[in-house]
N, CA, C and O atoms as a printed pandas DataFrame, in Angstrom:
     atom_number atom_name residue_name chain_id  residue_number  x_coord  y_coord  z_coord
0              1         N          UNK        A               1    2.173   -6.384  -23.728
1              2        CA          UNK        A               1    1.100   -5.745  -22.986
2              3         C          UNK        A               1   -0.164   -5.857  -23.825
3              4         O          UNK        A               1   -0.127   -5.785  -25.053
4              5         N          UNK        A               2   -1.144   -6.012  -23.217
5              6        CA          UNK        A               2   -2.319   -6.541  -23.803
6              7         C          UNK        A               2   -3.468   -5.124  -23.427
7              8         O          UNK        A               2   -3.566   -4.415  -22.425
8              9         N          UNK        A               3   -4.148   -5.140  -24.613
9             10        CA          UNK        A               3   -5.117   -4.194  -24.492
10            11         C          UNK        A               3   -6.807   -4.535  -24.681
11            12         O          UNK        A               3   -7.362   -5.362  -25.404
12            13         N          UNK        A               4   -7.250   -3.741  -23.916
13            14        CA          UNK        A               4   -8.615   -3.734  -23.781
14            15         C          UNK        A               4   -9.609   -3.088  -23.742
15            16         O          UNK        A               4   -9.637   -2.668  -22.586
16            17         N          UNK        A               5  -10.668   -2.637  -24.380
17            18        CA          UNK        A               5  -11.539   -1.983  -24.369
18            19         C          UNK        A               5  -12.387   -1.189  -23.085
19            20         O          UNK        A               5  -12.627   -1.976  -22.169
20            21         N          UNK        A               6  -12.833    0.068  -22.867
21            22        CA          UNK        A               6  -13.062    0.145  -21.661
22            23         C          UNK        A               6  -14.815   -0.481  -21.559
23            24         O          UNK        A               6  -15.142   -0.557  -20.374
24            25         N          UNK        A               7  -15.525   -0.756  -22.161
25            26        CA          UNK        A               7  -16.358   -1.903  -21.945
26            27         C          UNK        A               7  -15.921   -3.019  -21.372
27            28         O          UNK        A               7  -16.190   -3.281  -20.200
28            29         N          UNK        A               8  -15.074   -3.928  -22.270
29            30        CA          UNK        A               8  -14.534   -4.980  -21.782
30            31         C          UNK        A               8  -13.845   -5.041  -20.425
31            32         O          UNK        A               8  -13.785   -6.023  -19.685
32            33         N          UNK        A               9  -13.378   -3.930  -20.239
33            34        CA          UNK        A               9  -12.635   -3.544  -19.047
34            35         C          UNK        A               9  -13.642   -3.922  -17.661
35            36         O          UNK        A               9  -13.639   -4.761  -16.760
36            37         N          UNK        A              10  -14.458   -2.801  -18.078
37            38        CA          UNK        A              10  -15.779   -2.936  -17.054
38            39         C          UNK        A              10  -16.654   -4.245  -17.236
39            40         O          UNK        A              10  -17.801   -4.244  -16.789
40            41         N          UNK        A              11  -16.312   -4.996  -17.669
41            42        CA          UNK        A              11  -17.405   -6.248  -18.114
42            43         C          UNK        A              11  -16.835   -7.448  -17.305
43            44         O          UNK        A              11  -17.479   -8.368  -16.800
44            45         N          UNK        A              12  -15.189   -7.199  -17.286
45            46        CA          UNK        A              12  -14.357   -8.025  -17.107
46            47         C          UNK        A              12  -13.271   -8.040  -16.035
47            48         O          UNK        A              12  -12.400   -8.866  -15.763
48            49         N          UNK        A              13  -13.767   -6.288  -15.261
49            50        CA          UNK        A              13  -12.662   -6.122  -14.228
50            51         C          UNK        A              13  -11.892   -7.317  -13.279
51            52         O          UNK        A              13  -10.710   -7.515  -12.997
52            53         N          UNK        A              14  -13.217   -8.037  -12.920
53            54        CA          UNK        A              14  -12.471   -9.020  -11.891
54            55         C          UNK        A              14  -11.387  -10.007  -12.438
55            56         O          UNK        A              14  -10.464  -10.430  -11.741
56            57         N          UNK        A              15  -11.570  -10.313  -13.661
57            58        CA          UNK        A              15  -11.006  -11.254  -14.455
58            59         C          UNK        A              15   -9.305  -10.592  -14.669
59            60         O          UNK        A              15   -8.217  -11.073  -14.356
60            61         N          UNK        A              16   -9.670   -9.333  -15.321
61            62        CA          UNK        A              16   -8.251   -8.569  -15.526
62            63         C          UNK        A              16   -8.005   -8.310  -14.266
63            64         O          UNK        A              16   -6.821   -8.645  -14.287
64            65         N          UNK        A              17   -8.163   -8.020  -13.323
65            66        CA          UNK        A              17   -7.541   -7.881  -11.987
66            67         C          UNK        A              17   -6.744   -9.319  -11.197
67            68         O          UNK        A              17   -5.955   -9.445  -10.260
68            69         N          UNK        A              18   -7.214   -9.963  -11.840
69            70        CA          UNK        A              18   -6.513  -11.500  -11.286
70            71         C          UNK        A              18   -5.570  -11.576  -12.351
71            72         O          UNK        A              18   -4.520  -12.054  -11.923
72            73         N          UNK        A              19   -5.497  -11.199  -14.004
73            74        CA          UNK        A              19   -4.213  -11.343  -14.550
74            75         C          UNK        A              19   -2.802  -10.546  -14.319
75            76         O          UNK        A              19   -1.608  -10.784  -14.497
76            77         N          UNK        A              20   -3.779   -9.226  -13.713
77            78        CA          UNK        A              20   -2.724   -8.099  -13.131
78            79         C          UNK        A              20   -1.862   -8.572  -11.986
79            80         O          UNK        A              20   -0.698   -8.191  -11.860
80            81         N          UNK        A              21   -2.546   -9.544  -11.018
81            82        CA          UNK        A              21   -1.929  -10.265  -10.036
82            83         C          UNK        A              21   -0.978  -10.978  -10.427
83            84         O          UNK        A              21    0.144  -10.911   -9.923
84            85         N          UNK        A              22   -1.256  -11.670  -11.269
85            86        CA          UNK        A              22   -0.197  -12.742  -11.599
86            87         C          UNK        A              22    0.726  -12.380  -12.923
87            88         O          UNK        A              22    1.020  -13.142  -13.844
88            89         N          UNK        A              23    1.135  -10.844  -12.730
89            90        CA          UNK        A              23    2.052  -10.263  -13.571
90            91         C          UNK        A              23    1.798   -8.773  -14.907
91            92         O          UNK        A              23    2.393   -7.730  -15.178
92            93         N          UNK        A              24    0.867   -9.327  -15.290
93            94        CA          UNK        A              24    0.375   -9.024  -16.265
94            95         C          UNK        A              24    0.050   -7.371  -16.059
95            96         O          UNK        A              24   -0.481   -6.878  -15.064
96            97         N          UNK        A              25    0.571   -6.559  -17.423
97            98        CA          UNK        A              25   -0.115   -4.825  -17.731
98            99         C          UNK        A              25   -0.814   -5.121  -18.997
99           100         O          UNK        A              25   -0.485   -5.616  -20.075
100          101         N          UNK        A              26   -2.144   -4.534  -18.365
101          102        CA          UNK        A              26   -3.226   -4.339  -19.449
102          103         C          UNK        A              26   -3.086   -2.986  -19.486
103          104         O          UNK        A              26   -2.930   -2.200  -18.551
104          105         N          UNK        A              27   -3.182   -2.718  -21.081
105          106        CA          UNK        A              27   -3.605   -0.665  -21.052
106          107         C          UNK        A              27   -5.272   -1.061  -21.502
107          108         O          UNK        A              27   -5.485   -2.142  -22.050
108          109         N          UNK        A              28   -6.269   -0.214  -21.257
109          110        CA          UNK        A              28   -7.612    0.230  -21.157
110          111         C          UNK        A              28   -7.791    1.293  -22.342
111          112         O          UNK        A              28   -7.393    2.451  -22.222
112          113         N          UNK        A              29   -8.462    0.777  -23.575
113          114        CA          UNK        A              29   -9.215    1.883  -24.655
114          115         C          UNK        A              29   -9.595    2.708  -24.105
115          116         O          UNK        A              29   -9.493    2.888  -22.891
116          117         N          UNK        A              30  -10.258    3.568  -25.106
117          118        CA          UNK        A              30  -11.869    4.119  -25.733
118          119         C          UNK        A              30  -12.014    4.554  -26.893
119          120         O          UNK        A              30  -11.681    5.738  -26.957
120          121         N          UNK        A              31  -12.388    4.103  -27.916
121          122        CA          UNK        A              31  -12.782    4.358  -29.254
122          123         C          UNK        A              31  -11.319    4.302  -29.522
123          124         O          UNK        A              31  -10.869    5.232  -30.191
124          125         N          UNK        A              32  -10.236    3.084  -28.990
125          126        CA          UNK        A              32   -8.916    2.505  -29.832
126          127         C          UNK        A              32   -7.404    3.769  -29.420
127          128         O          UNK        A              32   -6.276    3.880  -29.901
128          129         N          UNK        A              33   -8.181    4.550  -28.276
129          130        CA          UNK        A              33   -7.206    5.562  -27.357
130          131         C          UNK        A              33   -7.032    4.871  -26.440
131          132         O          UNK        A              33   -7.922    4.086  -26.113
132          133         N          UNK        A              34   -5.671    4.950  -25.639
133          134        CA          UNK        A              34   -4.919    4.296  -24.458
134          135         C          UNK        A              34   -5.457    5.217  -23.624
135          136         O          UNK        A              34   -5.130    6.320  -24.062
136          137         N          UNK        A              35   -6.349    5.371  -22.297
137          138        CA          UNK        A              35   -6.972    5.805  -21.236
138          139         C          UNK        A              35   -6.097    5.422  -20.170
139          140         O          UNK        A              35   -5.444    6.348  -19.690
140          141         N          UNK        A              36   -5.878    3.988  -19.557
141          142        CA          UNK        A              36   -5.677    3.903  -18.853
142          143         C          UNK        A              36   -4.547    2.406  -18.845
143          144         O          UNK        A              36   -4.383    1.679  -19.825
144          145         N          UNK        A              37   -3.756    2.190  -17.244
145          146        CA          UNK        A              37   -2.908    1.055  -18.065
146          147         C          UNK        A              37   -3.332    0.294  -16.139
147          148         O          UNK        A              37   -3.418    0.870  -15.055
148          149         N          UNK        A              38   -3.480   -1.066  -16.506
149          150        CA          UNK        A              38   -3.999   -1.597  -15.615
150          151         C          UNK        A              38   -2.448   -2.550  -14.677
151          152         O          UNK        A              38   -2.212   -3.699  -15.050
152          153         N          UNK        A              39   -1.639   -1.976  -13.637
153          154        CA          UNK        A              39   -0.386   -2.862  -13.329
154          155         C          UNK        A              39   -0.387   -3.372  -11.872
155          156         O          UNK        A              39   -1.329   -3.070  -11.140
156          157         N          UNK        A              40    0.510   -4.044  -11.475
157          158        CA          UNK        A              40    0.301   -3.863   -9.988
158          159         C          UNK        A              40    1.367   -2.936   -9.523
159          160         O          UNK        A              40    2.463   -2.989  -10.081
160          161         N          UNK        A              41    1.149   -2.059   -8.520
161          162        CA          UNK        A              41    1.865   -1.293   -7.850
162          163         C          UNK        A              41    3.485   -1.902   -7.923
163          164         O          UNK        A              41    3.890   -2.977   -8.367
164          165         N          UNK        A              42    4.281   -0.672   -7.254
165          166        CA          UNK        A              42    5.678   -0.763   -7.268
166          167         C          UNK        A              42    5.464   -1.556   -5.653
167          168         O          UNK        A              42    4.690   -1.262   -4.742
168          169         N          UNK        A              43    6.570   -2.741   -5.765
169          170        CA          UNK        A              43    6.095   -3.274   -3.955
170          171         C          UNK        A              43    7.081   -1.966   -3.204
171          172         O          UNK        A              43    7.941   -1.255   -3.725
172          173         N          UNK        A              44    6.524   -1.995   -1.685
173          174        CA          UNK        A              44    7.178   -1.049   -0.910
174          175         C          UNK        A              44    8.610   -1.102   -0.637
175          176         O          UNK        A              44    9.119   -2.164   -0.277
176          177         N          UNK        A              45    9.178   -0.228   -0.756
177          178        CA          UNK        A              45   10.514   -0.341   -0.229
178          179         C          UNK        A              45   10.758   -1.044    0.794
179          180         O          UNK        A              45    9.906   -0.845    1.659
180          181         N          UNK        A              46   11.496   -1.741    1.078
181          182        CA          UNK        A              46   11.930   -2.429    2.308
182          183         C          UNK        A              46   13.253   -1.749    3.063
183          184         O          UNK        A              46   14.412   -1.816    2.655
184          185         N          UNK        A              47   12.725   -0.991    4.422
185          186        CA          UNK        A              47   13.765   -0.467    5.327
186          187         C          UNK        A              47   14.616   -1.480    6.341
187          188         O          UNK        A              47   14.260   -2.259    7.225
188          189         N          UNK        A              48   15.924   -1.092    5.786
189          190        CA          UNK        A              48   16.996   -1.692    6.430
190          191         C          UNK        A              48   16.862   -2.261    8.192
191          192         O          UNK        A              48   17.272   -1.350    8.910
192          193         N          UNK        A              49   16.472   -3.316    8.909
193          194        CA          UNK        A              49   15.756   -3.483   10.494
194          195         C          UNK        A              49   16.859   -2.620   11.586
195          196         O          UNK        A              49   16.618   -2.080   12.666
196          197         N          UNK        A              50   17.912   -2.720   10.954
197          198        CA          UNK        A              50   19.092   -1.756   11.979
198          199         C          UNK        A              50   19.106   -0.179   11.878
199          200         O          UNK        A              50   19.690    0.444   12.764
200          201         N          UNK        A              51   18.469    0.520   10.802
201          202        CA          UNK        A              51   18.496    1.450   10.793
202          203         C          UNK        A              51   16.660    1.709   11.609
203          204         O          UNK        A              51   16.274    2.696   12.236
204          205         N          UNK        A              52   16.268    1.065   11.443
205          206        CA          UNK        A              52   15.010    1.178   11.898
206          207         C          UNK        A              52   14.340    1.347   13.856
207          208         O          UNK        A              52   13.429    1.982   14.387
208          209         N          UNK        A              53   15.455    0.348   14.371
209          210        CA          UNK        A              53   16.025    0.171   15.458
210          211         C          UNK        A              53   17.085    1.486   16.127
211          212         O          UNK        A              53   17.107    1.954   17.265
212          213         N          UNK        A              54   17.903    1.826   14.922
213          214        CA          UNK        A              54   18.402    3.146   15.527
214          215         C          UNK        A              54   17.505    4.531   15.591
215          216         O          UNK        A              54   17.483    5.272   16.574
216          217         N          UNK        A              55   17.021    4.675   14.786
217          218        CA          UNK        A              55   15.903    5.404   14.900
218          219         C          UNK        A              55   14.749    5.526   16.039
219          220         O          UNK        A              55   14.565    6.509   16.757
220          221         N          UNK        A              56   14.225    4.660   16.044
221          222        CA          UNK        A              56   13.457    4.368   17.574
222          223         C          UNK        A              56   14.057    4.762   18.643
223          224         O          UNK        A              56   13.652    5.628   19.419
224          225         N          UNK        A              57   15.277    3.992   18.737
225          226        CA          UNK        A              57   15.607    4.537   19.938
226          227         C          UNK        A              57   16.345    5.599   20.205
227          228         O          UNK        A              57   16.758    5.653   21.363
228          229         N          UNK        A              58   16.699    6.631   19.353
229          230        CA          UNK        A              58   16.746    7.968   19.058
230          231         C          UNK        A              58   15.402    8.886   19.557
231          232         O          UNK        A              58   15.413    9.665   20.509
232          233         N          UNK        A              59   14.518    8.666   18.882
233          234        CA          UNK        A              59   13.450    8.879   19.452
234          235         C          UNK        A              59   12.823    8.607   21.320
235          236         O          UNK        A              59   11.956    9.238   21.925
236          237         N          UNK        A              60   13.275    7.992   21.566
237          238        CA          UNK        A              60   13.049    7.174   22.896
238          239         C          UNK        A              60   14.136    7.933   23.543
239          240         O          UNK        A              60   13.765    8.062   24.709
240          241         N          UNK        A              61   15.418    8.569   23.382
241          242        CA          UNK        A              61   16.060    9.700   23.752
242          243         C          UNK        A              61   15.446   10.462   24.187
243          244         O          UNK        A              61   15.578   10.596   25.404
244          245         N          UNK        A              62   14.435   11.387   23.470
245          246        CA          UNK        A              62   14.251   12.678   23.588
246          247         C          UNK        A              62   12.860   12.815   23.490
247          248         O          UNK        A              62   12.443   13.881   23.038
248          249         N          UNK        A              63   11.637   11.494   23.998
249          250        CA          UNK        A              63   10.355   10.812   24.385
250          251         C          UNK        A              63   10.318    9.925   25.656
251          252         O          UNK        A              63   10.593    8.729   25.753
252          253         N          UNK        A              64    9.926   10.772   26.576
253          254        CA          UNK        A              64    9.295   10.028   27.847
254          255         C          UNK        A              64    8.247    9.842   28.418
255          256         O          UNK        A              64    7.327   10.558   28.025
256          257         N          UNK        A              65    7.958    8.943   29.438
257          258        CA          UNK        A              65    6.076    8.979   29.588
258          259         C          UNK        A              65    6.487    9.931   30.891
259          260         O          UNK        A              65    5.762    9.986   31.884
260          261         N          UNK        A              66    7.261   10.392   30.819
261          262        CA          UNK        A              66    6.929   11.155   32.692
262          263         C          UNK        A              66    6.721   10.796   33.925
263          264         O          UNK        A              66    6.434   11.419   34.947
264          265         N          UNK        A              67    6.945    9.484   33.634
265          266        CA          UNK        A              67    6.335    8.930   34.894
266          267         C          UNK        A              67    5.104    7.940   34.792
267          268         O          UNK        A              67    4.750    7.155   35.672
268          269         N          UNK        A              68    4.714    8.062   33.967
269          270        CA          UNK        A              68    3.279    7.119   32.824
270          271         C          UNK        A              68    3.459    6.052   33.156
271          272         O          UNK        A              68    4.641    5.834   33.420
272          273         N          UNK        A              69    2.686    5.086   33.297
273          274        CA          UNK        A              69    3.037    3.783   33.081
274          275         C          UNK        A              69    2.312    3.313   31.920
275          276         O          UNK        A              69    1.661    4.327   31.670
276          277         N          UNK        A              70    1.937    2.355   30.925
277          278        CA          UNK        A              70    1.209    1.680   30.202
278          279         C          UNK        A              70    0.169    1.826   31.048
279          280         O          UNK        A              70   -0.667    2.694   30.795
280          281         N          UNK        A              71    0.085    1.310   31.772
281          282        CA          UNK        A              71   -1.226    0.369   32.490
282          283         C          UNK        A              71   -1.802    1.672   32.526
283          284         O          UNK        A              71   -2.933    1.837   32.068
284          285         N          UNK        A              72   -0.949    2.914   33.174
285          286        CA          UNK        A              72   -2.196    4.161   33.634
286          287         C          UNK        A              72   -2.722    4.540   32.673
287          288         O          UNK        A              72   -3.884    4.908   32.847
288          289         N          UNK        A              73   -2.035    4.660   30.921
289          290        CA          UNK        A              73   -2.317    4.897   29.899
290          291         C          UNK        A              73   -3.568    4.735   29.710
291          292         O          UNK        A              73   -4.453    5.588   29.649
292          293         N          UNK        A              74   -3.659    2.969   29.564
293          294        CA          UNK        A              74   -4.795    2.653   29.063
294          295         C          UNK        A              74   -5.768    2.684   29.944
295          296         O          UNK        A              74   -6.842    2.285   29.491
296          297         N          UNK        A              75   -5.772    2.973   30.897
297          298        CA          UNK        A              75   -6.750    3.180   32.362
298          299         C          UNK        A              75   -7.516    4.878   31.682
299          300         O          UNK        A              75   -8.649    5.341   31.548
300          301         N          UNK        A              76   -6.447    5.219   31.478
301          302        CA          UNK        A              76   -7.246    6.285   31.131
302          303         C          UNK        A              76   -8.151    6.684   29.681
303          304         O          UNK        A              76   -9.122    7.425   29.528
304          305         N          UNK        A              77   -7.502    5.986   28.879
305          306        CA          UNK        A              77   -8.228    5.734   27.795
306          307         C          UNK        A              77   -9.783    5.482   27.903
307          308         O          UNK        A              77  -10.742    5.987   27.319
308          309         N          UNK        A              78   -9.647    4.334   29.045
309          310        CA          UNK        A              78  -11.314    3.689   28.856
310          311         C          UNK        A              78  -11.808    4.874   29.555
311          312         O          UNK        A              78  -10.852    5.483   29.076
312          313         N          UNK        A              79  -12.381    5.728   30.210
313          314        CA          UNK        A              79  -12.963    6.642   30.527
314          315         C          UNK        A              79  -13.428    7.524   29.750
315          316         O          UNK        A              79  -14.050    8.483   30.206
């Protein structure tokens, strides 16, 4: 892990933000103190598509339009 000054930081954000992309944790000084640590996020969990599918239509159980159609939906929207 590579460190950097918070001048340099700010001098150089765009630069360290493209090494952060392509893997890389920078931690961020000030006067030779760790402030801050520069990473890319944790990626999002990825939900299972079958459990996702059961769910919906669980929902769609106990969610009706009443009688709604789409079309009247958005008919009414534009007004």
């Amino acid at each position: 892990m590579e460190t950097v000054g918070a001048y340099e930081a700010k001098t150089h954000l765009p630069k360290l933000i493209e090494r952060v992309i392509k893997g890389e944790r920078i931690t961020i000084t000030k006067h030779g103190v760790p402030v801050a640590v520069l990473q890319s996020p944790t990626p999002p969990r990825q939900a299972e598509p079958r459990k996702i599918i059961a769910e919906l239509r669980k929902f769609r159980e106990n969610h009706n339009l009443e009688g709604l159609s789409i079309r009247d939906m958005i008919e009414e929207g534009r007004r």
